[in-house]
C-alpha positions in Angstrom: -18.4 33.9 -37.8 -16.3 30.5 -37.7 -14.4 30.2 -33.9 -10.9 30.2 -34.1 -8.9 27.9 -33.1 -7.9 29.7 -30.0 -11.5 30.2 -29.0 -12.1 26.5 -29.5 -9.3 25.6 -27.2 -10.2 28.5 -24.4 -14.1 26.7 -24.5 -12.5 23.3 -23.8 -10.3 24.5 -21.3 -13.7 26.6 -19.2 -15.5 23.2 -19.9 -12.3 21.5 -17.9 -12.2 23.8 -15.6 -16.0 23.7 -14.7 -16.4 20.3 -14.2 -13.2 20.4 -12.4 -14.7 23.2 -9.9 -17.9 21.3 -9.8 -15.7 18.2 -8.7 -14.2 20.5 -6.1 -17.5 21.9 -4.6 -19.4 18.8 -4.2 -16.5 17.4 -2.4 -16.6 20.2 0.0 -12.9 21.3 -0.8 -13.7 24.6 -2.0 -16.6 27.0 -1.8 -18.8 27.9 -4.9 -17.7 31.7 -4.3 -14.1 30.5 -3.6 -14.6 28.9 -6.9 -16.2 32.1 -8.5 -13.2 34.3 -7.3 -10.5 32.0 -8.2 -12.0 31.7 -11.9 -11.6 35.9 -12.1 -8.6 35.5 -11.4 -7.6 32.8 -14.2 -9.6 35.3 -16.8 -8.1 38.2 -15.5 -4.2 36.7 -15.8 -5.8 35.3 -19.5 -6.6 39.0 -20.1 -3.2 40.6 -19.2 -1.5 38.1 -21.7 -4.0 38.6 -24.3 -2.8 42.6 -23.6 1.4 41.5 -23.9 1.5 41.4 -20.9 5.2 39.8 -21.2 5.8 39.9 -17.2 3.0 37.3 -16.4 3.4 33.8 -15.4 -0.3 31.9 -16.5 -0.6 29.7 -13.8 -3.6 27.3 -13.9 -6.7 26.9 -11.9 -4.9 24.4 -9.6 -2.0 26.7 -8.7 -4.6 29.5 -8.5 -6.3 27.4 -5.5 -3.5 26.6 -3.7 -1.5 29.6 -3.5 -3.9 32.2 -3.6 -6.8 30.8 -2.2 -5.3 28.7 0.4 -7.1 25.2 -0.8 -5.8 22.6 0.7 -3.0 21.3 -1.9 -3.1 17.9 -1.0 -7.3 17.5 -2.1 -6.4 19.5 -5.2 -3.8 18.0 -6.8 -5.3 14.7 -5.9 -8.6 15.5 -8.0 -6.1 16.7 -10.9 -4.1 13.5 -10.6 -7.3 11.8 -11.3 -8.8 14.0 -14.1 -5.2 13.9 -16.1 -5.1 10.2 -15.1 -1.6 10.6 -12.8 -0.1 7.9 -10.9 -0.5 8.8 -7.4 2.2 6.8 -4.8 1.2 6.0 -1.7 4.1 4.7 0.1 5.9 4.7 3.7 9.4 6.3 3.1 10.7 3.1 4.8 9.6 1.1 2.9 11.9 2.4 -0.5 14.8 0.5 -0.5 18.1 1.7 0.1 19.1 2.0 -3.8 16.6 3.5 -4.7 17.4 6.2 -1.6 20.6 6.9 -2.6 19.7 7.1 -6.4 17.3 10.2 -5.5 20.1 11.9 -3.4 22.6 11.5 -5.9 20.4 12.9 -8.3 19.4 15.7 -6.2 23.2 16.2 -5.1 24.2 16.4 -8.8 21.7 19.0 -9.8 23.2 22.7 -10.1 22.0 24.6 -7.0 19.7 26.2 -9.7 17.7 23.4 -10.5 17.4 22.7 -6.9 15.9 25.6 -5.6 13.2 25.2 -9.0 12.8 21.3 -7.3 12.1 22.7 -4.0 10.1 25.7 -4.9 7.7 23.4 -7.1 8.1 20.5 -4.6 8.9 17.4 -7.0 12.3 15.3 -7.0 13.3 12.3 -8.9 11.9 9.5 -7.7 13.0 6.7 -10.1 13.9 5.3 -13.1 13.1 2.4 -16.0 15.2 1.7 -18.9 12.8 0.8 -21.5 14.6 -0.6 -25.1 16.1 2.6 -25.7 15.1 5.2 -23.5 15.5 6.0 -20.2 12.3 7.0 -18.4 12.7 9.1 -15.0 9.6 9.0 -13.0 9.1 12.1 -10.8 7.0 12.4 -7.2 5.8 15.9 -7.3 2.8 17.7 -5.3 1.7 19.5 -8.2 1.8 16.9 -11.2 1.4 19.7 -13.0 4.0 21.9 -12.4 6.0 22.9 -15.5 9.6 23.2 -14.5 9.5 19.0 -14.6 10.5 18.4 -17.9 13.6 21.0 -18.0 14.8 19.4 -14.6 13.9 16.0 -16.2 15.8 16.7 -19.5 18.9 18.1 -17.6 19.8 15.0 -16.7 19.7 13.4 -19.9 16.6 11.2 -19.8 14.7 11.3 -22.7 11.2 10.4 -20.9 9.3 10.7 -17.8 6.0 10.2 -15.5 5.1 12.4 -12.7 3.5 10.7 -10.1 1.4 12.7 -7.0 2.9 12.4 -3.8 1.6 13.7 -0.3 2.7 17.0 0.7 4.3 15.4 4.0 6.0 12.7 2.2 7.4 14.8 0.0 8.8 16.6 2.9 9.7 13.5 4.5 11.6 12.3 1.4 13.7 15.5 0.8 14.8 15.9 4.9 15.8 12.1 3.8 18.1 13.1 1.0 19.2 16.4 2.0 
């Protein structure tokens, strides 16, 4: 019997996610049973939607980690930056200049309160823009480059592209107690 597409895609994504577990292991940042567990999990979420299970959120092996499984987020996201090839800043907040500063808190100040509960929840906020011929590109600091709520918060604004870029847990922090 010929695999479906579905099946095709679910084998590429376990293949992802193995050598993504693997990469997590031999860097000490997980355990293999921590690894073990948080894979259930993924299948078992995988399972409930299979069954309609219209109340579930799939959240991805990442997410799983962090919030579950208390893996340090920081180590995580960075080994996902790298396998999805994401920028990664690695900046002093003094170091932004002043316009740039006051670009993100007028962004963040504009959003409806809404949007910025999502942007703190998920941890990202604007963090710059490019106007390239004729779009305008927002680029995005987030701790999970991941996260899914970017593009609606990205689009809200009436940008018609973006990047997300990792960003360290404690600058992010550092960055929104700036523009708050």
């Amino acid at each position: 019997m010929e695999n479906s597409y579905y099946d095709k895609h679910f084998d590429s994504q376990m293949d992802k996610y193995s050598r993504f577990g693997k990469t997590l292991i031999n860097k000490k940042i997980i355990s293999a049973s921590v690894f073990e567990k948080a894979m259930m999990f993924y299948l078992e979420q995988r399972i409930k939607l299979i069954l309609d299970d219209k109340s579930l959120t799939l959240k991805n092996l990442a997410d799983i980690l962090v919030e579950y499984f208390y893996a340090d987020s920081d180590a995580v996201y960075h080994e996902i930056a790298k396998l999805y090839a994401f920028r990664e800043l690695d900046f002093l907040i003094e170091e932004i200049p002043l316009s740039q500063i006051n670009w993100i808190r007028e962004i963040f100040n504009k959003a409806e309160n809404k949007i910025k509960e999502i942007m703190i929840a998920n941890k990202f906020l604007p963090y710059d823009r490019e106007k390239l011929l004729s779009r305008n590109r927002m680029i995005v600091c987030s701790v999970n480059p991941t996260c899914r709520e970017i593009p609606r918060f990205v689009y809200s604004f009436n940008y018609t592209a973006y990047d997300v870029c990792l960003i360290k847990k404690k600058e992010y922090e550092k960055l929104l107690k700036l523009i708050s």
